[in-house]
C-alpha positions in Angstrom: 97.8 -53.2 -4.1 97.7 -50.1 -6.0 95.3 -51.9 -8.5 92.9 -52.3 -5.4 93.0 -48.8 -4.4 92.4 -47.5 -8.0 89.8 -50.4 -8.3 88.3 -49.4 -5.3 88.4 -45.4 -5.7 86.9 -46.0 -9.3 84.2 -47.7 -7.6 83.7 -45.0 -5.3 83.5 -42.5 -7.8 81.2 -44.4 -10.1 78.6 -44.9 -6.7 78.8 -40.8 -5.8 78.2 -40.4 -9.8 75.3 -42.8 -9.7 74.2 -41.1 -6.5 74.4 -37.9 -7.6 72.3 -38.4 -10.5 69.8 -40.4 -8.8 69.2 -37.7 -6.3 69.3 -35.2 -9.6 66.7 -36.9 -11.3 65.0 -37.1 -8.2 64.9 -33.2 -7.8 63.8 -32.6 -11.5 60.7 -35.1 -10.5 59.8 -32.8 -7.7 60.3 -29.6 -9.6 58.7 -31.3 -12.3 55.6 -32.4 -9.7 56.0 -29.1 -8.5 55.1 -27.0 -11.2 52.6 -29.7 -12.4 51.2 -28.4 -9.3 51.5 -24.6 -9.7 49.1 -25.1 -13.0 46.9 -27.0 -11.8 45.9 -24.6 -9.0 46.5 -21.4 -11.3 44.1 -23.2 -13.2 41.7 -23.5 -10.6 42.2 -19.7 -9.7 41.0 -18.9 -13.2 38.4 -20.9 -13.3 36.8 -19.1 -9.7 37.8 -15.6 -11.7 35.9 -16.6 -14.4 32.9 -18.0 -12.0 33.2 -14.8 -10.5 32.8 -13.0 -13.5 29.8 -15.1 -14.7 28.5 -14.2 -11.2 29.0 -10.6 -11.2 27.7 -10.3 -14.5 24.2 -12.3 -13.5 24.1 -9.7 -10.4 24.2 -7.3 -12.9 21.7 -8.6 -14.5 19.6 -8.8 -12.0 19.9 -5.5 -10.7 18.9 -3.9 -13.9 15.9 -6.7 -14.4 15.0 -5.5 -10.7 15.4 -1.8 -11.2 13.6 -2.0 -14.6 10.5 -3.6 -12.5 10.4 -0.8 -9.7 10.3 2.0 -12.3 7.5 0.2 -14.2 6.0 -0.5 -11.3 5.9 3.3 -10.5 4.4 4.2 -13.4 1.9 2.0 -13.1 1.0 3.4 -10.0 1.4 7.3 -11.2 -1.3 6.0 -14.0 -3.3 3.9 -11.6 -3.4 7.6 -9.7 -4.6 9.2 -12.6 -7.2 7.1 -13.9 -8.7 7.0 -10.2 -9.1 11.0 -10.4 -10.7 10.7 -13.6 -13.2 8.1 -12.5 -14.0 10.5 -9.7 -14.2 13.1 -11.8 -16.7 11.6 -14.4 -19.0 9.6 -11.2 -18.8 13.8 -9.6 -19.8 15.1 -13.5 -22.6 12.2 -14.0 -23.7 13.2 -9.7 -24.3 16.8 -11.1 -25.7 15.1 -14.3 -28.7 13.8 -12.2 -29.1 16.5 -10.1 -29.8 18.7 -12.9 -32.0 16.1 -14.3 -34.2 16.2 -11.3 -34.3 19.6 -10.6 -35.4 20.2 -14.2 -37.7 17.6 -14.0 -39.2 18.8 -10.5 -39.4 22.1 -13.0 -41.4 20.7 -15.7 -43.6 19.0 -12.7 -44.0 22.4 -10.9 -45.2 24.2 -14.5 -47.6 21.6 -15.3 -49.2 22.0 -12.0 -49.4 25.6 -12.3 -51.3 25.0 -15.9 -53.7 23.1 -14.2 
């Protein structure tokens, strides 16, 4: 009977052991699925930091395209300004222009009727 017990406590020993490393392997799976996991979404934070990057950088961009624009745009405008004074300057200088010419002609008019 002694036999059986020893039998029978081997037996129980060998199902704990086979138990225990059954449920082992089964926790390395999990921490092994587990960090499988914590890569995968570290990578998918880095890869939104690096979108976010690419997208600040465009931003950027974009800012300096659009400020770049707005200071050409003023000096467009300044020189727009100054080539509309000088127009009126030259049509008040070529006004004057004819005014003298027909007061000098209504001169050359008025002294050949005084010949006459």
């Amino acid at each position: 009977r002694s036999r059986q017990d020893l039998s029978a406590c081997k037996s129980a020993e060998e199902f704990e052991a086979e138990e225990h490393a059954a449920s082992e392997e089964s926790l390395r799976q999990q921490l092994h699925d587990g960090e499988n996991m914590c890569q995968s979404l570290q990578q998918e934070l880095d890869d939104e930091g690096t979108k976010r990057v690419h997208m600040q950088q465009e931003l950027n961009q974009a800012i300096f395209c659009k400020t770049t624009l707005e200071q050409s745009l003023r000096v467009s405008e300044s020189s727009l300004r100054e080539r509309t004074v000088a127009v009126e300057k030259l049509q008040a200088l070529q006004r004057e222009m004819r005014e003298a010419q027909t007061n000098e002609a209504g001169e050359h008019v008025a002294q050949i009727s005084a010949l006459e």
